[in-house]
C-alpha positions in Angstrom: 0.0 0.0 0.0 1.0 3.6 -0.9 0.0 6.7 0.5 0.6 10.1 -0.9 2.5 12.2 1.3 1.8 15.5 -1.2 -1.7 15.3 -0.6 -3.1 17.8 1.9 -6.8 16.8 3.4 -7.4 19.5 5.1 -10.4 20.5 3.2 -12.0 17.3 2.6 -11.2 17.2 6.9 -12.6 20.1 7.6 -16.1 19.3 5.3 -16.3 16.1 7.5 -15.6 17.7 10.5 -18.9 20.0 10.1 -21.2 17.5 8.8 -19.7 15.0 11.4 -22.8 16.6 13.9 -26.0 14.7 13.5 -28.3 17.5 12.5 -26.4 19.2 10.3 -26.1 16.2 8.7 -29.6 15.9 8.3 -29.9 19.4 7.1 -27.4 18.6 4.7 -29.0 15.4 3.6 -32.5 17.2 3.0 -31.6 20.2 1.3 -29.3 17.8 -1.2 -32.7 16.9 -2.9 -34.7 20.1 -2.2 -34.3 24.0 -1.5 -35.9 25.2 1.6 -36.1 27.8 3.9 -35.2 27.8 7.5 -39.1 27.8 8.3 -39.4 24.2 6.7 -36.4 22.6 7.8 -36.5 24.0 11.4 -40.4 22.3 11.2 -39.1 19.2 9.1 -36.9 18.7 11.8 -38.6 19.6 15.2 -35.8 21.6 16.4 -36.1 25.5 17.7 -35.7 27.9 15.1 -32.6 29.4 16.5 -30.6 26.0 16.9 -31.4 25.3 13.2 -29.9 29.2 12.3 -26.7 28.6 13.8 -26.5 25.0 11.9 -27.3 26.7 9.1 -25.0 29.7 9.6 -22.2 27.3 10.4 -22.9 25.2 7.4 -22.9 28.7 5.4 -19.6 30.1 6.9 -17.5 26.8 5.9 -19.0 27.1 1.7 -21.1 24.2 2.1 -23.9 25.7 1.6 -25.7 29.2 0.1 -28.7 31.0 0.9 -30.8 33.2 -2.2 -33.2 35.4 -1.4 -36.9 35.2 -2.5 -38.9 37.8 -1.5 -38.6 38.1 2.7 -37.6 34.2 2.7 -33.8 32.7 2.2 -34.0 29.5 0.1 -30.6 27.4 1.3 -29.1 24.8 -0.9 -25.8 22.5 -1.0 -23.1 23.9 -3.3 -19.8 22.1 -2.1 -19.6 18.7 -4.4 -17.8 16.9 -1.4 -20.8 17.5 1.0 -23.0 16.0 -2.0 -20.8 12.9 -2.1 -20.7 12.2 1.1 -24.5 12.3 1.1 -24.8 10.5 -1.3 -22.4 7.5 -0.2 -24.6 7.5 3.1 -28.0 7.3 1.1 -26.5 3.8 -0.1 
């Protein structure tokens, strides 16, 4: 076995370190397949509103995801390929 000692996995590190938490990776997982708003996933997912704005704000801050405004309402999505991978790999 060989391992490359030029390859630097910080990035792919950190993008497992943030959706290594449970509920981010279920915000993650949902918003892979549809665009939502923090209204929707915070009632998807039974959690206070405010817990699911700092996931969200977190999950913003590190590119894996990105917010468009509509109107009064954010619309989040996944945009970091990595995070939709790993997704992916999970959903089997």
């Amino acid at each position: 076995m060989e391992f490359d000692k030029q390859k630097d996995f910080s990035a792919e590190a950190e993008v497992l370190k943030v959706l290594g938490h449970p509920v981010r990776l279920k915000i993650v997982t949902g918003l892979c397949t549809q665009e939502c708003n923090v209204k929707h996933i915070w009632e998807c997912l039974g959690l206070p509103q405010a817990t699911v704005s700092q996931h969200l704000a977190l999950l913003k801050h590190k590119g894996i995801i990105e917010g468009k405004r509509e109107g009064v309402e954010v619309h989040y999505s996944v945009i970091h390929p990595l995070a939709r991978t790993i997704v992916a790999s999970l959903a089997g």
